[in-house]
C-alpha positions in Angstrom: 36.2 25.7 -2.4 32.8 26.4 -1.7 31.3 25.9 2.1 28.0 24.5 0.9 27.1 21.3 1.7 24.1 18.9 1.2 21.4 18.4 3.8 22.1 15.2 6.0 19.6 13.0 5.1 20.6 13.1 1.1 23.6 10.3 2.7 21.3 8.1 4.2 19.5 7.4 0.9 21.2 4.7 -0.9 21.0 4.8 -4.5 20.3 2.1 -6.6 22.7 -0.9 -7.3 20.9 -1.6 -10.7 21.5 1.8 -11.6 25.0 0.6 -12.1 24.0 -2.5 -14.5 21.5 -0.1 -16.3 23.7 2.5 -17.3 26.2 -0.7 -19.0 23.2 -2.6 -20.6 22.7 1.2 -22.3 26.1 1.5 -22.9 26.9 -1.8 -24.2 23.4 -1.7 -26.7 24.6 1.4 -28.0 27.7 -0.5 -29.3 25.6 -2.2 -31.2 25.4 -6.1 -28.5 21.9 -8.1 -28.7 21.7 -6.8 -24.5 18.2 -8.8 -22.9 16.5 -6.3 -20.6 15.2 -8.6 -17.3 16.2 -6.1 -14.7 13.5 -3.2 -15.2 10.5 -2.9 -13.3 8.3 -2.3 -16.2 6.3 -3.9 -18.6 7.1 -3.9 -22.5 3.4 -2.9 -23.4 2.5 0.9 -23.6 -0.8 2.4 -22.5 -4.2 1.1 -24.1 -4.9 3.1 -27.2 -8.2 4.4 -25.2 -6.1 5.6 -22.7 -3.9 7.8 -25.2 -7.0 9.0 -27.1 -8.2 10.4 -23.8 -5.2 12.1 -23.2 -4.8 13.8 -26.4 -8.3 15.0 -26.7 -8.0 16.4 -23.0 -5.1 18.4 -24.6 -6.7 19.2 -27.7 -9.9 20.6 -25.5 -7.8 22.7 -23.4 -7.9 20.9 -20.2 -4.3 21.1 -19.1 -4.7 23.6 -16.0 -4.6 22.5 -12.3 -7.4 20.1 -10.7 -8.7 19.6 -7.6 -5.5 18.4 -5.2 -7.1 15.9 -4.6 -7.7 14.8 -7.7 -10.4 15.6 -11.0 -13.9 14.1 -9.5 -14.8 12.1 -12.2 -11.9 10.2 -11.7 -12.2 9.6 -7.9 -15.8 8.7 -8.9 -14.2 6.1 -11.6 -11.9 4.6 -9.1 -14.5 4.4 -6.3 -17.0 2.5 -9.0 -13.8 0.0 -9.9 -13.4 -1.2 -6.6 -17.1 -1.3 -6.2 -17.6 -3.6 -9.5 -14.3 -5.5 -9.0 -13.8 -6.3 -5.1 -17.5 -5.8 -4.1 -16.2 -2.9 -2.1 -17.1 1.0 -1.2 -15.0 3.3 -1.3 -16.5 7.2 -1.1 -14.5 9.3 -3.5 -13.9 11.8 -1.2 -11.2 9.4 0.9 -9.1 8.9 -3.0 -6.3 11.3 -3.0 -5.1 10.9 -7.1 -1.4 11.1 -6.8 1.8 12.1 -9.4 2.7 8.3 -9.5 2.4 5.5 -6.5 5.8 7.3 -5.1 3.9 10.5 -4.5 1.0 8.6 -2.4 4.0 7.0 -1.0 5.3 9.9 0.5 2.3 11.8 1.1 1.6 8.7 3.4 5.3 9.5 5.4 4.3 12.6 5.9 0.8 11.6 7.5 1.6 9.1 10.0 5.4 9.8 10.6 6.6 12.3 13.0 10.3 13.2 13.1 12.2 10.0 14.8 9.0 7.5 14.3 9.4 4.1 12.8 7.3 2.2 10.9 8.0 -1.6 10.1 8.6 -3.3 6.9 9.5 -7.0 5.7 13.2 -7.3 4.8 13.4 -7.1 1.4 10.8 -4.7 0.2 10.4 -1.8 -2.3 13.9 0.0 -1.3 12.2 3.9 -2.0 9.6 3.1 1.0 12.7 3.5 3.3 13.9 6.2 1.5 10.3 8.3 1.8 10.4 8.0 5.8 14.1 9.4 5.7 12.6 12.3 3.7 9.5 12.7 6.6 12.4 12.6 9.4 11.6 9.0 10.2 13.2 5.4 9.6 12.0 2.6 8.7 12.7 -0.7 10.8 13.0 -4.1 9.0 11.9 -7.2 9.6 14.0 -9.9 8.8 12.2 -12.8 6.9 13.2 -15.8 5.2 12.7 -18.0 1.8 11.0 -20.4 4.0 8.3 -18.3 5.2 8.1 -16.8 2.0 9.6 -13.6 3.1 6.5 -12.7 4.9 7.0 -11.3 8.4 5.7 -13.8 11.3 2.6 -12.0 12.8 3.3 -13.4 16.3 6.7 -11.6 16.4 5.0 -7.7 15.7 5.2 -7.1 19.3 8.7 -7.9 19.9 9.9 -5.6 16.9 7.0 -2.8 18.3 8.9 0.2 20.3 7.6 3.4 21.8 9.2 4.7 18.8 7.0 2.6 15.9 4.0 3.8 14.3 2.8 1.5 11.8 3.8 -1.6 9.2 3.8 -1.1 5.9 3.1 -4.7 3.5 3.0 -4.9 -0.3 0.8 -7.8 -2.4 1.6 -8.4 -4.6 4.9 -7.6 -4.0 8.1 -6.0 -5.3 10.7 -8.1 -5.4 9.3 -11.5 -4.4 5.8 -11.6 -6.5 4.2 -13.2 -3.2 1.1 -12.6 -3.1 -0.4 -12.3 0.6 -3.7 -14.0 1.7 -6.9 -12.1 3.1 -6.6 -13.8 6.3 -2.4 -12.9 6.8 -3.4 -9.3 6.0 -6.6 -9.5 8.6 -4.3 -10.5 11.0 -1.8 -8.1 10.7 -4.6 -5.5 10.9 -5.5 -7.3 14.1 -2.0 -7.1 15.5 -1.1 -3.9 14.4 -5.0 -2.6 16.0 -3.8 -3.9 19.6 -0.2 -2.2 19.3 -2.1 1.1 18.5 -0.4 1.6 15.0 -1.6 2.2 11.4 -1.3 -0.3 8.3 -0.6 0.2 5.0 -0.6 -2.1 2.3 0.9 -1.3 -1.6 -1.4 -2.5 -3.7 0.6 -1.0 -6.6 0.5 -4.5 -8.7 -3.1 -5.3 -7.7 -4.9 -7.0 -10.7 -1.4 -8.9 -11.7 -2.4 -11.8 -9.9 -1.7 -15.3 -11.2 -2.2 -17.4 -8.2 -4.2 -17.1 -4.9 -6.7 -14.4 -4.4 -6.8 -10.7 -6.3 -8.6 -8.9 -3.0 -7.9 -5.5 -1.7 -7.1 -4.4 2.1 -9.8 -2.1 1.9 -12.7 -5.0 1.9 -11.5 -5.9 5.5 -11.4 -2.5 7.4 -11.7 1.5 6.1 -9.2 2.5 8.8 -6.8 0.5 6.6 -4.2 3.1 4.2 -4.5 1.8 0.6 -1.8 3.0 -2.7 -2.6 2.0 -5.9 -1.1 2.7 -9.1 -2.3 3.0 -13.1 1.9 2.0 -14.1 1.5 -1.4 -13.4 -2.0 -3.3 -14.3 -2.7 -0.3 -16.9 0.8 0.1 -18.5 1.0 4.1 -17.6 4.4 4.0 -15.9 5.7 7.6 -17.9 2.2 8.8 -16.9 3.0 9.3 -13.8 -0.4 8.9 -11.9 -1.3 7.3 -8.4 -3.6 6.9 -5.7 -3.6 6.8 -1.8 -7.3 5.8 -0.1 -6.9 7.2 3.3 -10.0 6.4 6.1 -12.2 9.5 6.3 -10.8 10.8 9.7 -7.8 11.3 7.6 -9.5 13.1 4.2 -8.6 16.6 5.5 -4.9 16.0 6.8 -4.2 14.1 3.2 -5.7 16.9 1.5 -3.9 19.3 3.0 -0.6 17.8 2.4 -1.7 17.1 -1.1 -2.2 20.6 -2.0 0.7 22.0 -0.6 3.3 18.9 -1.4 1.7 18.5 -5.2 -1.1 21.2 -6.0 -2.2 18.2 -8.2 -1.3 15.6 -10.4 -1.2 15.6 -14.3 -4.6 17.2 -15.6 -3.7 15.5 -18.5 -2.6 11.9 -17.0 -6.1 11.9 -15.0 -8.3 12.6 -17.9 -6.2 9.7 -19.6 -6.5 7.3 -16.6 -10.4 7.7 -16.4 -10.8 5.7 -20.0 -8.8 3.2 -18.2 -11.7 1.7 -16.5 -13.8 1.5 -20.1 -14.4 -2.2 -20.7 -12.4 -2.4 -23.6 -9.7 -1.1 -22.2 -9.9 -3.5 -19.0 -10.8 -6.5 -21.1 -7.3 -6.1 -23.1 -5.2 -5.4 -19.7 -6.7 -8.8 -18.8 -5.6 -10.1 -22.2 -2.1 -8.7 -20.7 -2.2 -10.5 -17.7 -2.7 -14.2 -19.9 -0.1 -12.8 -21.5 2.6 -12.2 -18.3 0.9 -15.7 -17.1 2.5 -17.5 -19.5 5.6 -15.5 -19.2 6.3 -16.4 -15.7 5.3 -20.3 -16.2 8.2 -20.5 -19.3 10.5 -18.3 -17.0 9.7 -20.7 -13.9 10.3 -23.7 -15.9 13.3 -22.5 -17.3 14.8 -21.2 -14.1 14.2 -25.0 -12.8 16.0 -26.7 -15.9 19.0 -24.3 -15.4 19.3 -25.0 -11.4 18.7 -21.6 -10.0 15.9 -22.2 -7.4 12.6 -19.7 -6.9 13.0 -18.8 -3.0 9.4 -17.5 -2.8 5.9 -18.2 -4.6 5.6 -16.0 -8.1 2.1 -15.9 -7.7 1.6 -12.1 -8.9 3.5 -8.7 -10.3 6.0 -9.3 -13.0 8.8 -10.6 -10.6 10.6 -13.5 -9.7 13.3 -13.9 -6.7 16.1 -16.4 -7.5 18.7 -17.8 -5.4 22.1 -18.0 -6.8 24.1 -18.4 -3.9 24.8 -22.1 -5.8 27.0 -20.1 -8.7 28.3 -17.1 -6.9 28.9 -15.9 -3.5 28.0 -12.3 -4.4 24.8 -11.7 -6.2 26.2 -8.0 -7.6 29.2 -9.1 -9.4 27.7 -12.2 -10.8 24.6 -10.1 -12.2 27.9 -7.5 -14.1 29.4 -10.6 -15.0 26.6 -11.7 -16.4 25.6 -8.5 -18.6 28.8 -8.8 -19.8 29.8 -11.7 -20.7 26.2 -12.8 -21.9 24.6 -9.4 -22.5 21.8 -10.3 -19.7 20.4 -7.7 -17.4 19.3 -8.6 -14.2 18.8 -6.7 -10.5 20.8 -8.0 -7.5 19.0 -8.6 -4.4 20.9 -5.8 -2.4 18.4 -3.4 -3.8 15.9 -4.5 -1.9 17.4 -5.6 1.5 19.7 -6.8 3.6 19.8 -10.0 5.3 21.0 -12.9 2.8 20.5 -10.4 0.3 24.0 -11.1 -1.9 22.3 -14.4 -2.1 19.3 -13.0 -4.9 18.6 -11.5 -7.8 15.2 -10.3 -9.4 13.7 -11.6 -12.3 11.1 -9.3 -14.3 9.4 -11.1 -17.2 9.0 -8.1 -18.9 9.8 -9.6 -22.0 8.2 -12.0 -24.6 8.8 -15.5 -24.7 11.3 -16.1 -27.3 13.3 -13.2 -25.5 12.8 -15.0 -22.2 13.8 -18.3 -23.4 16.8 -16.7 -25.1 18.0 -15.3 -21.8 17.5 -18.7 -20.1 20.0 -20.2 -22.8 22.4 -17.6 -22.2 22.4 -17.8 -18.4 22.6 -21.7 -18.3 25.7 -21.3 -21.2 27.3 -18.6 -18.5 26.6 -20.8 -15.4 28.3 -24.0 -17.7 31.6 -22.0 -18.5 
């Protein structure tokens, strides 16, 4: 028997509970069942035609070699000129570090501002990978517990009681994966506030920005540059197998993030980022917003229907594709009702236990990542299941 073993840290990474339902919605559609898919974190549109044009032509024309680490210039330039037309806001190019995907700017970010046995706090439940990425920097993350009735947003006043010798930073998400809340300008100007006097960095995922149904569709960046920014093209511009990000990092932090860049990725996708710069073509941003209508009136039918079948909506879907249900009224464990339910009814759904861990057998996620007939279907199946 071999003597090899894994490195340590590979066991505190939990692996994915949905990965579970997943792999038997696959299983049970390749026996041929009728299986509604509400559980991914993806929408059903593909890329903007633009946006594949781009990126066969970049292949066609040769341009598949390495870029800049940071990423090709006239795409920094692009994304700097979005966020000046869109949120009145400048961004110099030079701080945009294009990533491979939100998840590398993710951990390009651990590796910045984490030393080995740092903290940095997060909102209990949040996007379970961010944990995952301090494990893999030699740091941990520290959550905040929160609750339905505050929205799951962590109370501001209580920073300095969770704040340790040990903590570094908070890291916030709007809008945000799993809830869809969507944080005001003045919660996220506070925390900057707090987390300035504790002597700790901020970071806020921006990763849905653009998906915004209700309250205000700002970015972090128009209140401070010292605050860390990630973006993504998966969400807002459909490019999830694209795999392209981006981190905006305040200038003192341009040549560390650089650094790290080239050595962690040597670049992104020459391909992806020649793709991604049509994205900001008005044609192509005029049918994304088309898209967003279109998620809009998604999430109103999956609301209403989630009312008419009793399963209450424990914080605001105001943006992202998500909502987070509370179905401690029909099961005391939200796992094996979720299995039950792709079984039975051929319903995928992803258990709250993903993303935390207080209350968390109480919720499941909703993604409305499917039209409305398929939506209302789904509704009539889970109301039939909840009946028998």
């Amino acid at each position: 028997m071999s003597k090899q073993k894994l490195a340590s840290r590979v066991g505190k990474i939990s692996p994915f509970q949905v990965m579970a339902v997943m792999e038997r919605a696959k299983q049970l559609q390749a026996d041929g069942n009728d299986v509604i898919h509400l559980e991914v974190g993806e929408p059903d549109f593909v890329a903007p035609q633009a946006i594949n044009e781009a990126g066969i032509q970049s292949i066609e024309a040769a341009k598949t070699g390495y870029t800049p680490a940071t990423g090709l210039p006239e795409l920094k330039h692009a994304i700097s000129q979005h966020y000046r037309t869109r949120y009145q806001v400048e961004v110099a190019p030079e701080r945009i570090i294009v990533t491979p995907g939100a998840s590398g700017a993710l951990l390009l970010m651990a590796s910045l501002m984490v030393n080995e046995g740092e903290e940095v706090l997060m909102p209990d439940p949040c996007y379970p990978c961010n944990r995952h990425f301090l494990i893999q920097a030699g740091g941990q993350a520290k959550m905040i517990e929160t609750s339905a009735e505050q929205a799951f947003e962590v109370k501001l006043d209580t920073l300095p009681s969770h704040w340790s010798e040990n903590t570094t930073g908070l890291w916030l998400a709007s809008p945000s994966n799993p809830t869809g809340a969507v944080l005001s300008k003045d919660y996220v100007a506070q925390a900057w506030q707090q987390i300035q006097a504790l002597g700790g960095h901020l970071l806020v995922d921006e990763i849905y920005q653009g998906l915004v149904f209700e309250g205000e569709d700002f970015t972090a960046l128009s209140l401070d540059d010292d605050i860390f920014v990630i973006n993504s093209f998966s969400k807002y511009f459909a490019m999830t197998g694209w795999r392209l990000g981006w981190i905006v990092v305040p200038e003192w932090a341009i040549e560390g993030a650089t650094k790290l860049a080239q050595n962690l990725f040597i670049s992104a996708s020459s391909v992806a980022q020649y793709a991604a710069i049509a994205a900001f073509e008005p044609t192509v941003l005029e049918e994304c917003e088309k898209r967003r209508q279109t998620l809009n009136r998604r999430r109103l039918t999956l609301l209403e229907g989630l009312e008419r079948v009793g399963l209450p909506v424990v914080a605001p879907a105001q943006g992202a594709f998500y909502a987070y249900v509370d179905v401690s009224s029909v099961t005391e464990d939200a796992m094996s009702w979720c299995l039950r339910l792709l079984e039975e009814e051929k319903v995928a759904l992803t258990p709250g236990a993903d993303f935390g861990m207080k209350d968390a057998h109480k919720y499941v996620r909703f993604a409305y990542t499917c039209d409305e007939q398929r939506l209302n279907e789904a509704l009539t199946r889970i109301e039939r299941f909840i009946q028998s």
